[in-house]
GUKENU-786699 format. One record per residue: z, y, x of N, C-alpha, C in turn; residue in three letters. Coordinates in steps of 0.1 Angstrom, whole numbers, plus 5000, padded with zeros to 4 digits. Atoms other than C-alpha are relative to their C-alpha. Layout:
<rs>
ZYXZYXZYXala
...
</rs>
This chain:
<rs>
500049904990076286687221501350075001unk
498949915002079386917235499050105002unk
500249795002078987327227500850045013unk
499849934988079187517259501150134988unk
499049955003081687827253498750114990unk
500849905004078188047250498949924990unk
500450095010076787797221500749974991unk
498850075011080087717200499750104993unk
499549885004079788007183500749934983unk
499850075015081287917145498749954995unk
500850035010077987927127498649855008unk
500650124997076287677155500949894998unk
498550125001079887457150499349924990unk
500349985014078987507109498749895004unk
501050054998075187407122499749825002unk
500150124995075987107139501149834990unk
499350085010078386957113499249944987unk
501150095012075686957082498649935005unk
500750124995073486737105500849884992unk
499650185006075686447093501650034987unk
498949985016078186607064499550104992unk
500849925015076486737029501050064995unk
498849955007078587007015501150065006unk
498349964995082387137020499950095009unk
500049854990081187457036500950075004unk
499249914996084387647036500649895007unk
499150094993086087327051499350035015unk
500649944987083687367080500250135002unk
499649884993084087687086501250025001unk
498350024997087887637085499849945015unk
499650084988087487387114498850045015unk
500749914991084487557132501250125007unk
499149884991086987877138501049915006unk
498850054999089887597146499449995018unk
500450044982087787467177499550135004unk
500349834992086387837187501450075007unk
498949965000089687957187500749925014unk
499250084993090887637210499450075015unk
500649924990088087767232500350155006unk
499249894997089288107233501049975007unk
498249974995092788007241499749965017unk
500150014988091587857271499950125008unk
500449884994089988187285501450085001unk
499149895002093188357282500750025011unk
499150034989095788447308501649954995unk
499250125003098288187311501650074992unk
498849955009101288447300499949974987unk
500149975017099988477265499249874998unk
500750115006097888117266500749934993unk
499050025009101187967260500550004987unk
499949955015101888147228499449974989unk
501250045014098888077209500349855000unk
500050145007099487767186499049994993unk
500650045008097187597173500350034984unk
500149935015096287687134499949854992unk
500550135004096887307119499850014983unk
501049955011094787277089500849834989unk
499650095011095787077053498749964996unk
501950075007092186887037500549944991unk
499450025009092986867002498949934988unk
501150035011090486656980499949834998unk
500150114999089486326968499349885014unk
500350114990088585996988498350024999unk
501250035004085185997000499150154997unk
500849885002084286347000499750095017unk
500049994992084186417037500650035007unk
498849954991087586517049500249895016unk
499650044983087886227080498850025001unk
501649994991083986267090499950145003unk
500149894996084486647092501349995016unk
499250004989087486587117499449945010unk
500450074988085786297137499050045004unk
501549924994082486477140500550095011unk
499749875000084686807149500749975018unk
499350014984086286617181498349945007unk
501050004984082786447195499150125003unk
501149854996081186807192501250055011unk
499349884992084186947213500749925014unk
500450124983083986577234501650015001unk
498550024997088286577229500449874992unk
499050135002090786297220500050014989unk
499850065018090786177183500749895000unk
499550135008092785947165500550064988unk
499449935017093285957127500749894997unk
498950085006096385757114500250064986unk
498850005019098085677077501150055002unk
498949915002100885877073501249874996unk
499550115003102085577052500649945014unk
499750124992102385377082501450025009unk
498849964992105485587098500949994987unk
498849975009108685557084501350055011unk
498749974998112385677090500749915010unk
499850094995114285477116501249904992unk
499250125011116085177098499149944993unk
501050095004113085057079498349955006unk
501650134990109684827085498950155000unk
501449904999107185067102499950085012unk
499949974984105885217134500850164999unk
499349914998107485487149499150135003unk
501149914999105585847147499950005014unk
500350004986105485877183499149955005unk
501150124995103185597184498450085001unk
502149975007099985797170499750125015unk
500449864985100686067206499549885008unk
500650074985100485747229498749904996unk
501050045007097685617206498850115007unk
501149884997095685947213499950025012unk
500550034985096385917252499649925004unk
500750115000095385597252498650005002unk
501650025005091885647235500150135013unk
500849954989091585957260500449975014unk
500550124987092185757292498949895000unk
501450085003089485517279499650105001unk
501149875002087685857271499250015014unk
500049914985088085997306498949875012unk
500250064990087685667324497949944996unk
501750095004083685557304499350105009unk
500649904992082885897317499750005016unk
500049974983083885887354499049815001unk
500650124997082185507351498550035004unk
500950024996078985627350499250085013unk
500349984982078685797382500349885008unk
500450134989079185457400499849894993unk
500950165005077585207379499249965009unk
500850074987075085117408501049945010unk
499050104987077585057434501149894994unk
499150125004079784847407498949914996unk
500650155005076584627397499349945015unk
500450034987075784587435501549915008unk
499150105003079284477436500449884993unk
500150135004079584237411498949865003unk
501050074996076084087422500449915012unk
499650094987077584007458501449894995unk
498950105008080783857441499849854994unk
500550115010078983637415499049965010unk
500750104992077083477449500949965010unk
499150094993079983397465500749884990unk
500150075010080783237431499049864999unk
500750115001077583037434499949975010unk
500050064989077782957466500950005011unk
498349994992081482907479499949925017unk
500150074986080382677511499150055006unk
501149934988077882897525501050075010unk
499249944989080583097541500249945015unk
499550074985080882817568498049975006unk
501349955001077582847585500049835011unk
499750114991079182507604499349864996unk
500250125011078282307573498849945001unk
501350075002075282067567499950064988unk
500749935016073382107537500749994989unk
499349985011074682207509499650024985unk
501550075012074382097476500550154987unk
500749885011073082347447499849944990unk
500950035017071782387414498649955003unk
501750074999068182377426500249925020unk
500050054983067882147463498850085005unk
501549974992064082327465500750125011unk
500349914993065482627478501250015015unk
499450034984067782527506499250015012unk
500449914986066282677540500949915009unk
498850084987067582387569499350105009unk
500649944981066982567607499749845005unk
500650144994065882327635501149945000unk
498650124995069582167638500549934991unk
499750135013069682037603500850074988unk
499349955009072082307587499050124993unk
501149955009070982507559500350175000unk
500349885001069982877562501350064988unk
499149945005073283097552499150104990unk
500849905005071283387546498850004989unk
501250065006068183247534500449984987unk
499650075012069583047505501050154994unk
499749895008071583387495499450084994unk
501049975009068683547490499049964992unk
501150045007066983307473500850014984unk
498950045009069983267449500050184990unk
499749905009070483647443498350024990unk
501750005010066283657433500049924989unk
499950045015066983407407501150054995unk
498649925015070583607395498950124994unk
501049905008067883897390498949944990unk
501050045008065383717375500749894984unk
499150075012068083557351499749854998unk
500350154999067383207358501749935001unk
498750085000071183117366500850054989unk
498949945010072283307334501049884991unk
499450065009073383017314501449885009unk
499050124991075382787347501450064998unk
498549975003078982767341500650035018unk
499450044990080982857373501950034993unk
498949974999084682907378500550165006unk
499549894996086083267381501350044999unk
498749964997089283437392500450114989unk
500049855005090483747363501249985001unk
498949945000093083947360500550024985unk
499350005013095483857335500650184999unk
499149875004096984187314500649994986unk
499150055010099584177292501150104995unk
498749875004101184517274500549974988unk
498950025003104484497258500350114995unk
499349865006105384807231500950004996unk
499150065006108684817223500750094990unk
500149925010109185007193501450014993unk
499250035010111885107171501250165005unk
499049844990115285367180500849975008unk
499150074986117885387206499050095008unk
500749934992116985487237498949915006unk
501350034998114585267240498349984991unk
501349975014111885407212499250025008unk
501749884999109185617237499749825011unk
500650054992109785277259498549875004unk
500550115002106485057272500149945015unk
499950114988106284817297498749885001unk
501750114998103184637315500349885002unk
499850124997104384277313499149915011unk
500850094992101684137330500350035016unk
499649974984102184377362501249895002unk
498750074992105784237362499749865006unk
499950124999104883897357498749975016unk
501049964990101983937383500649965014unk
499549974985104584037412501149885000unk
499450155002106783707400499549915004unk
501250185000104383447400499449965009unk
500750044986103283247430498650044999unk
501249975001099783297418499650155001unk
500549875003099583677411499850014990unk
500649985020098183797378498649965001unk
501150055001095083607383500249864994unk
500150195008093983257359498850025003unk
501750065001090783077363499850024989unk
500850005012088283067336498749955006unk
501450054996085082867337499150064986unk
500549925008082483087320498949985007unk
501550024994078683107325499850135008unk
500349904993077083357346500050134990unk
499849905005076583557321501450104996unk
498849985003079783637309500550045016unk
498749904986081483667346499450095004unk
500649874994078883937351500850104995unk
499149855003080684167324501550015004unk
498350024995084184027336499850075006unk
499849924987083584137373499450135002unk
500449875001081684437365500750094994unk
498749965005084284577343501149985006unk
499050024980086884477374499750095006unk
500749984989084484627397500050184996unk
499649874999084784947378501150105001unk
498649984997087884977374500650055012unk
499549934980088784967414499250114998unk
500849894994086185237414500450145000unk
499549885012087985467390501150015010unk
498849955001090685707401500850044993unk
499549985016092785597378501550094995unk
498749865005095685857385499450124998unk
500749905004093286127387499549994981unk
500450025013091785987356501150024988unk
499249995009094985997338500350175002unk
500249825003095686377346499550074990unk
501149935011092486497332500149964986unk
500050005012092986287300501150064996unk
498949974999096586387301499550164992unk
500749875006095086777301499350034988unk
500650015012092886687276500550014988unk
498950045011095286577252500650114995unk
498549895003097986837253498750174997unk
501049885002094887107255498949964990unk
500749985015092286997228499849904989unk
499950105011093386677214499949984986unk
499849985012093386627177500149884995unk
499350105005095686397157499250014982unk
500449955016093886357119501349924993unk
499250055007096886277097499849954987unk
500349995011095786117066500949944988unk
499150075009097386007033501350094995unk
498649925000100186297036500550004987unk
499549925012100286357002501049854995unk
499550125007101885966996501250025009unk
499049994996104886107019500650144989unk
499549885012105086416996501349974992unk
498550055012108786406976499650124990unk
500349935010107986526941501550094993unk
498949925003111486596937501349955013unk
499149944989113986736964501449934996unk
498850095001117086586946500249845001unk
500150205006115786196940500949985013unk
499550084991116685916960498949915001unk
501250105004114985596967498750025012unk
501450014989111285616982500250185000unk
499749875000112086026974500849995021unk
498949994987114485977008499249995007unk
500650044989111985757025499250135005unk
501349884999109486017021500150085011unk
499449874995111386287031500349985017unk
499850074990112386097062499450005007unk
501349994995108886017074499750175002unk
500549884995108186387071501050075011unk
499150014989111086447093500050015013unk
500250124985110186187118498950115004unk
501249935000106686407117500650125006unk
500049914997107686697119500150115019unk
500250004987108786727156499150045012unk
500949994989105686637170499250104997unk
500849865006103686897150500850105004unk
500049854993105687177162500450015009unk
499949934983105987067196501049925006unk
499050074993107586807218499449925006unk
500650064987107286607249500649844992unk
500250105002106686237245499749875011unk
500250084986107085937268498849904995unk
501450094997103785697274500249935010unk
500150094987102785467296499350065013unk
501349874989100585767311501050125004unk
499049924998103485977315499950064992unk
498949905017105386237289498950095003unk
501549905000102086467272501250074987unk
499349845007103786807253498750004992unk
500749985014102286797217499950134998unk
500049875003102587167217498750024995unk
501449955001098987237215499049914994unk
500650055014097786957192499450024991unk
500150005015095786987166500249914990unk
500350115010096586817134499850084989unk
500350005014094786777107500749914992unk
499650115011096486647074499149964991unk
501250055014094286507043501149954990unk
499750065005095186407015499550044983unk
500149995009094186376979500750094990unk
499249935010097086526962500249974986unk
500250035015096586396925501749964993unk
498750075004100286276921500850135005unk
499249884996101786596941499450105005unk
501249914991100786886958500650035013unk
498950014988101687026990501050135001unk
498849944997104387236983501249884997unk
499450135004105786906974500949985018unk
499450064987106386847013500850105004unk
499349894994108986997032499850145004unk
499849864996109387387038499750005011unk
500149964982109587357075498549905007unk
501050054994106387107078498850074990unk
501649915002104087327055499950135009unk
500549944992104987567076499249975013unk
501250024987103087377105498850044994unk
500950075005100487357085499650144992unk
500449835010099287737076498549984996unk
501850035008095287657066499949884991unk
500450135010094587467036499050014993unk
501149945013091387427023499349894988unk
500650075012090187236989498449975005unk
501450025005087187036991499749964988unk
500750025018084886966961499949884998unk
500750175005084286626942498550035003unk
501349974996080886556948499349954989unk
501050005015077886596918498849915010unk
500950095000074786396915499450085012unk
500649934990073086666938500549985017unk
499650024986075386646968499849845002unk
500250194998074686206961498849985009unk
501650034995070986306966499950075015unk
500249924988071586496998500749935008unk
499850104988073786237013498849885001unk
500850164996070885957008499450035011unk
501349994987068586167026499850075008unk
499449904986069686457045500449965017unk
499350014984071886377076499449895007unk
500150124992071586177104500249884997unk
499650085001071285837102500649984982unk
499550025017071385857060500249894992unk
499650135007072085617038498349925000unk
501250055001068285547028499249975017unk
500750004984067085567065500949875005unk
499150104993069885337075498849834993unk
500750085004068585067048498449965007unk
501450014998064885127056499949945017unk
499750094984065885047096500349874998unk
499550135003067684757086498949925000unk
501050095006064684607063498650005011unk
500949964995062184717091500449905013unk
499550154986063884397117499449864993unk
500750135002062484157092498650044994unk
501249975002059084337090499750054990unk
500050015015059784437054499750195002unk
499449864998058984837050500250024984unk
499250025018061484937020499450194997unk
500249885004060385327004500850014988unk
498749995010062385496977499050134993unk
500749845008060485756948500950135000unk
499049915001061986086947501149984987unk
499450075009062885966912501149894998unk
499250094998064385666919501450075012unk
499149944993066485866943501050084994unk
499249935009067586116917500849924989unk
499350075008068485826893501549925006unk
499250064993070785656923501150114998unk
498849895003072785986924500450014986unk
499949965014072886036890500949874997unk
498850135003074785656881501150025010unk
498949984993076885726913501250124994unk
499249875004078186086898500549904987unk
499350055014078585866862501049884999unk
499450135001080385596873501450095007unk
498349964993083085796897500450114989unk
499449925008083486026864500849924992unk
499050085010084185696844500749925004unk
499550104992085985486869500550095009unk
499449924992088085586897498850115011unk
500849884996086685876918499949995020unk
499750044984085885736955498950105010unk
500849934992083485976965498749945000unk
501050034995080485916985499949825005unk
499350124996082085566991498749904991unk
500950075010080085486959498749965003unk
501449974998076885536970499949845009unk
500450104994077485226993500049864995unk
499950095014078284986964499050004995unk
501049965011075385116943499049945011unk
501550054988072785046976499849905002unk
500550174998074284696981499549954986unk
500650105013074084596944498750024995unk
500950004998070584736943498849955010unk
501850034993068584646974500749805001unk
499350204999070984246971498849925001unk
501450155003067784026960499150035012unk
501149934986065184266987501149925009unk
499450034990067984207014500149865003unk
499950124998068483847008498749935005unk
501450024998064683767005499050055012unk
500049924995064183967032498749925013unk
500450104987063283687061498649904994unk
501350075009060383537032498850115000unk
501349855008058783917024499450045013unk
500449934990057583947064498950114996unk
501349915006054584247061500350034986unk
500449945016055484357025500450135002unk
499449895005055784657011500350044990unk
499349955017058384756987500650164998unk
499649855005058785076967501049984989unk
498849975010061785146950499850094989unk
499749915013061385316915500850044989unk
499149965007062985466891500349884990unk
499850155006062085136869500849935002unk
499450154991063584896896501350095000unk
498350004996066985096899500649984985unk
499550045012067185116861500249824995unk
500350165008066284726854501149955011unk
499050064990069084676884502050084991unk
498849964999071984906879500450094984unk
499949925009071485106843501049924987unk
499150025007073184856821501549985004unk
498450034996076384806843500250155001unk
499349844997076685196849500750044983unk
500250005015076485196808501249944995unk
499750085003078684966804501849995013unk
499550014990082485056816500449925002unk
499650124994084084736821499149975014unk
500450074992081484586840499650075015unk
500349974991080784906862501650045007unk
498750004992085084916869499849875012unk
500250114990084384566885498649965010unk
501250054991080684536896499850195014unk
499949894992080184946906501050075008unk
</rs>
């Protein structure tokens, strides 16, 4: 759901986040005031809207404790532009790696898709009323000449001749579209026309870093043909081709870029993760010390504010939010440059997670871990249950194993579920009508000697 202005308040923000994330209270309420605040800024008058920057927030804790699901939750409650990128993945110009710029035309991207699913479904009727007349000119390419004799079909029953011998235009269209509804021609192959597309990024420095280019347009207005190739596909298939076509024309897709455009630059939010592996632990080194330093650099820019060229036109990062993440265990963040912690004024520590918070991810939130399974096993008739016991013992190996092995979080819990329900899940399609109860027994006689036992729970757990 999106929060109206008179609904966001923080503590419904807070509300709406421990539906599907256990824990890290002050981190939510960090990012609760972040989007309230965004909301404010809008209300404001445009003199002083300007001014207000965004408050970008640091998320400092292990993997697996909820730092990206508190950000990606935090954009579809406020219904704005997300993308979360590796940090790693930008480097300095001169070496192998994209160029930061890329993660702004990444983020307009996803909100032009955003903008455009939305405006789709106000004309989905008139685009599947379109494709339907389409896909019967498809099946029936010689009806157009009404000059013709009879014409030959998939089925001959339903040809309609008049008294002069030629066969009912009309007639036979409507017999044809009554079997496209009733799915009878789903599986016949015809031949259809699409629209080749073909984008070209061209990456790197120079003055041609921000440039992209729609190869296909070009080649499109080249080509004797146009940017159309055949494809012979079955009915089914060219329904979502031309339907997906059919929306497209419908869309106003300069309007549509505007609004995502606005979107973007007004409540987008970049999650930056990994930061702490650009961190320089020491200010004199050399080496990956440089690279580092470099990348934060490259970074820095867009965080405090710069126009950026797209294929959607130049969107002003000014008003961005980014979030960073990062574990920290190797550095901290004063480790990163002076001028990009100062982007970056809120930092807040989340917690490792204890056997308690294990037991509140199985079964608390939305769509939980145990609920998920029990859906699953409930497609081959199987219903799976879990003792409170056996529940508390699952958390309990998950907390001992990320204490004696690396520390992945909640990550564990999904390792520990497959190597317990393995034999149920496989057997799954034999046990129709059964019913299985999970006990504290069955998780110990499954998972109690490899938790026991570190070697085998470094490689099995």
């Amino acid at each position: 759901m999106k929060l109206s202005m008179e609904d966001s308040t923080p503590k419904s923000i807070v509300n709406e986040l421990d539906k599907y994330i256990v824990g890290q209270d002050r981190a939510k309420k960090i990012v609760a005031i972040a989007l309230r605040n965004r909301m404010r800024r809008a209300l404001l008058n445009e003199d002083i809207r300007n001014e207000v920057a965004p408050k970008n927030i640091i998320m400092i804790g292990p993997t697996g404790v909820g730092k990206t699901e508190i950000a990606r939750r935090l954009s579809k409650l406020a219904k704005a532009p997300f993308i979360k990128v590796e940090a790693t993945k930008f480097t300095e110009v001169g070496y192998v790696g994209r160029d930061v710029e890329s993660m702004v035309r990444d983020l307009m991207a996803s909100a032009v898709s955003m903008v455009k699913n939305e405006m789709q479904e106000g004309i989905e009727e008139d685009a599947q009323n379109r494709t339907e007349e389409i896909l019967l000119d498809y099946l029936l390419p010689g009806l157009s000449d009404s000059k013709k004799d009879k014409q030959t079909s998939p089925d001959d029953k339903i040809i309609v001749v008049d008294n002069e011998g030629h066969a009912s235009q009309s007639s036979t269209r409507e017999k044809f579209r009554q079997m496209l509804r009733e799915g009878r021609l789903e599986e016949k192959e015809i031949e259809i026309a699409v629209t080749k597309s073909s984008t070209f990024e061209i990456l790197g420095g120079g003055e041609f870093q921000n440039m992209e280019m729609n190869i296909g347009a070009i080649t499109g207005m080249l080509s004797p043909g146009g940017n159309k190739k055949k494809r012979i596909v079955t009915v089914k298939q060219a329904r979502e081709i031309i339907l997906a076509e059919q929306k497209d024309k419908l869309i106003d897709t300069d309007n549509a870029v505007d609004i995502a455009r606005n979107r973007v630059q007004d409540m987008g939010i970049i999650f930056i993760d990994e930061i702490d592996k650009i961190a320089s632990k020491n200010s004199m080194g050399g080496g990956h010390d440089v690279s580092r330093q470099g990348v934060q650099r490259d970074i820095l820019p867009i965080v405090e504010g710069s126009k950026v060229n797209t294929k959607h036109g130049i969107v002003d990062t000014t008003h961005i939010l980014f979030i960073a993440a990062g574990a920290f265990t190797m550095s901290k963040p004063s480790d990163l440059i002076p001028e990009l912690q100062g982007r970056f004024p809120l930092r807040v520590e989340l917690q490792d997670l204890d056997a308690k918070a294990f037991e509140a991810i199985l079964t608390k939130p939305k769509a939980a871990l145990i609920t998920q399974y029990k859906e699953l096993l409930k497609t081959e008739d199987v219903e799976l249950s879990f003792t409170d016991d056996a529940i508390k013992r699952i958390a309990k190996i998950a907390e001992d194993v990320n204490n004696k092995t690396e520390n992945i979080g909640a990550r564990r819990l999904h390792t520990i579920m497959e190597h317990l329900l393995e034999d149920i899940s496989f057997n799954a399609p034999d046990k129709k009508g059964d019913k299985i109860e999970i006990t504290v027994e069955f998780v110990d006689e499954r998972l109690k000697d490899l938790s026991e036992d570190r070697d085998l729970s470094r490689y099995i757990l």
